[in-house]
N, C-alpha and C positions, 0 to 999 in steps of 0.2 A: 581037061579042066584041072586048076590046079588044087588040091587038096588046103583046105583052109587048117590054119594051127590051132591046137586047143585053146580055150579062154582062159584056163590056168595056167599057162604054159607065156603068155602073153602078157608083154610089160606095159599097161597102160602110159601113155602120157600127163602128165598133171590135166585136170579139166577136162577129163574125157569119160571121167566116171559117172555111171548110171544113176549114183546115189546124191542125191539133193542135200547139199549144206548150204550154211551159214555161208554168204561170199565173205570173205578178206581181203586186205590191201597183203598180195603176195611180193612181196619186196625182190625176191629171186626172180621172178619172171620178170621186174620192172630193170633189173639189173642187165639180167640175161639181152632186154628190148634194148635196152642200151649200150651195153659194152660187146655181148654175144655170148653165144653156148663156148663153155668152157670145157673143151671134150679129149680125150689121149685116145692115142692108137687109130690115127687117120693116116698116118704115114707108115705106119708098121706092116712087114709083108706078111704077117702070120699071127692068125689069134689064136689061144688056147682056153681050155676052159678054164686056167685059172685067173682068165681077165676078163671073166663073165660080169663080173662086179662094175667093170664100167665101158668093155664093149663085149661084142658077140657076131657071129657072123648068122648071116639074116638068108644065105643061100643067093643064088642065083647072082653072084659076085655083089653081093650088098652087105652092108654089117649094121648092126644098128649099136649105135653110140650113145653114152650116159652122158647128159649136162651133168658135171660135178656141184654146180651150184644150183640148178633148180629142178633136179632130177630129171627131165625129160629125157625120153630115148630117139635119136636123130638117126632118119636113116640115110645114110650116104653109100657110095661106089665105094669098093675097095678101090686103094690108089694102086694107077699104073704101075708109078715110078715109084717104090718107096723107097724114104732115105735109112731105114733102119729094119732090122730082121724082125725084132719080136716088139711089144709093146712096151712104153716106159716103166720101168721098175717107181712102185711107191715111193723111194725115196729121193728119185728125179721129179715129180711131180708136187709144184705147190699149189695145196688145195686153196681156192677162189672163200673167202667169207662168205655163210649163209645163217638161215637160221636168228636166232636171237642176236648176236654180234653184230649181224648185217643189217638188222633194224635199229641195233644200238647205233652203228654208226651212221645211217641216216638221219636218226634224230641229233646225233653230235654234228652233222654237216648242216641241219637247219637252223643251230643254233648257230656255229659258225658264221653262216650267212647273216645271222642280227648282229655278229661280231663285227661284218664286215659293212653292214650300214652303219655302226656307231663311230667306224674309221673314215668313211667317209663324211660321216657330220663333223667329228672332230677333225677333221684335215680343213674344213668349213669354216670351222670357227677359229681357229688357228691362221687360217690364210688374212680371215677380218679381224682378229688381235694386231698382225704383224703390217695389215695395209692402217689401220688405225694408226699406231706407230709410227710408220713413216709418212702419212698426213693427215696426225689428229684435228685441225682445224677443220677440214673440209668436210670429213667423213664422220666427226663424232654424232651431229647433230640428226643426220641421216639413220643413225643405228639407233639414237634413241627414238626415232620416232617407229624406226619398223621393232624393235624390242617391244614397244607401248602397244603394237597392233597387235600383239603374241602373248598377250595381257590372259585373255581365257584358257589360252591353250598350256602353257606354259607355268603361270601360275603370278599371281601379284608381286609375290617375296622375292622371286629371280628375277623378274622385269626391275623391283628396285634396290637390288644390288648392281644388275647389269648397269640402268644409268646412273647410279651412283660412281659406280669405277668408272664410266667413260667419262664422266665431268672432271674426275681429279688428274691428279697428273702422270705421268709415266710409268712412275716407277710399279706401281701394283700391277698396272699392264706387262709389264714383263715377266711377272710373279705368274702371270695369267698364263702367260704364253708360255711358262716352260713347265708347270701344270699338266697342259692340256698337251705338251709334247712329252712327258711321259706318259700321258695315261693314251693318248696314243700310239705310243712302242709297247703298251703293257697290251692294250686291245689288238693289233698286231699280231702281239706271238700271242696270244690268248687264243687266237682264229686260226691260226698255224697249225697247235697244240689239239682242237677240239677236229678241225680238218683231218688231221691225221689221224684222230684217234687215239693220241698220247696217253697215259696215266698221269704226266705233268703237267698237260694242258688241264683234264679236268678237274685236278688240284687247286692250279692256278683260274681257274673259270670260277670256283665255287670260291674261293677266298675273293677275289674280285667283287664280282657280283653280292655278296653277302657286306661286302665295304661298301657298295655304291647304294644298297638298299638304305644304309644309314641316313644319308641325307636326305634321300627322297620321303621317309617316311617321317623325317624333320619337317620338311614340305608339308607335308600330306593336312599335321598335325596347322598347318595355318592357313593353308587354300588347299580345298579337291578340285584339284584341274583335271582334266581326262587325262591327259597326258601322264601326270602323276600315276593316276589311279594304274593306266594300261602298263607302263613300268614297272610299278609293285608287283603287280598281279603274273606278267612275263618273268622278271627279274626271280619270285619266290618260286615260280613252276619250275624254273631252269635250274635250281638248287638246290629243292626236292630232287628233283628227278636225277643230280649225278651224286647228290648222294647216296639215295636208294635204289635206283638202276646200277650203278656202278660201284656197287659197295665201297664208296672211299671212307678215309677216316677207322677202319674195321666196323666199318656197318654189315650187317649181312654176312659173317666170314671174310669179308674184306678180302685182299688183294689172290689170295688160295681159293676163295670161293668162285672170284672171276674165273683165274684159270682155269677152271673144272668146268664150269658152265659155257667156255671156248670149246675146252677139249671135248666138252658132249655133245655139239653142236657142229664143228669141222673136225673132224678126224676121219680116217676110214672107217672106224667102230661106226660113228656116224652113218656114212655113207650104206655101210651093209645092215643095221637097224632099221635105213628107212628103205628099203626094197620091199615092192607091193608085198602080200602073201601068191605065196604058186608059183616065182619066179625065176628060182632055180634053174630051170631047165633053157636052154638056149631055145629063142625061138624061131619059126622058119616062115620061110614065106615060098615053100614049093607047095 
């Protein structure tokens, strides 16, 4: 019979604890489901105890391995064939985003995504400026009558600007279209910027956005259309939130207070601060 290891001795897996919390949206496991456990020293022929911190050897030719991002301990075979003798040195390894960053930058990828619907409407409305233009006769009559059907949603004041400009002549329509062809290169890298996770992108997101609320709430101030209302309401959450999530402008400690709230979050320090209690000790499975 094989001798079971002690419970303090024993690195639990996330979720496996006896003790009842609060659930939460664990962003690390949703990553980890998605991309994979981010693990060193599955190729290395020899572990030592000073690589306890993200593998161990588990006996009986097995080693149990650290997710660096959602801490789980994975147990795998020691490899046959390894391509290297000892484990990756800390400064060969880049640590995977977790923690508050990794949710920050989820929320900047949701936003992104509203970036990348409004490129798509503006590419929309851009394609029916420019088909206008090359057969305003045909097609004006058409836009004002579906603009006139978009009357609730939309709001009265832009239904009668829109068929205002398509009754006149040309020239505003090109004012239109090259309008709408910046602020679609602006939405663009805007989407780029919050995607990546840039410090320029959310410069540029919160200057934007804080410009576009102007006229909506010019709108607002002469028809409450839904559409209005859900853009305000989207538009002001989105510009709270990277101000005061992302300390810009020197809100919060600004751009040193980030860094520190990275570095306390992925670092090693990190990583050896969240190891359960009791786990020091390699554990065994003889």
């Amino acid at each position: 019979m094989h001798s079971q290891a002690p419970t303090d001795d024993f690195v639990r897996p996330p979720g496996t604890g006896t003790q009842q919390r609060r659930s939460r949206l664990c962003f690390e496991l949703l990553s980890c489901a998605w991309k994979g456990h981010v693990l060193v020293g599955t190729d290395a022929a020899s572990v030592t105890a000073e690589d306890a911190l993200v593998v161990r050897n588990a006996g009986r030719g097995a080693r149990a391995h650290r997710c660096l991002r959602c801490d789980g301990w994975i147990l795998l075979p020691a490899p046959t064939e390894p391509s290297r003798a000892t484990v990756a040195g800390r400064d060969e390894v880049v640590l995977p985003t977790r923690g508050r960053p990794l949710k920050s930058r989820v929320v900047l990828r949701l936003i992104a995504l509203t970036r990348a619907f409004n490129v798509l409407v503006l590419l929309l409305v851009l394609g029916g400026v420019v088909a206008v233009l090359a057969n305003q006769t045909a097609l004006r009559e058409t836009l004002v009558v579906s603009a006139a059907s978009l009357q609730e949603i939309i709001g009265g004041q832009t239904v009668g600007g829109l068929q205002s400009l398509l009754s006149g002549d040309a020239g505003p329509l090109w004012l239109v279209a090259t309008g709408v062809l910046v602020l679609l290169l602006l939405e663009t890298v805007e989407g780029i910027g919050l995607w990546r996770a840039t410090r320029w992108g959310q410069y540029l997101s919160t200057v934007l956005t804080t410009l576009l609320l102007v006229p909506q709430v010019l709108q607002l101030s002469s028809s409450a259309s839904p559409g209005t209302i859900i853009g305000i309401v989207v538009n002001v959450a989105v510009v709270l939130y990277l101000l005061v999530s992302k300390r810009l402008f020197g809100l919060r400690g600004g751009l040193p207070a980030e860094k520190a709230e990275v570095e306390h979050d992925v670092s090693w320090d990190a990583l050896a601060r969240d190891l359960p209690p009791g786990s020091t000790a390699t554990p065994a499975l003889t």
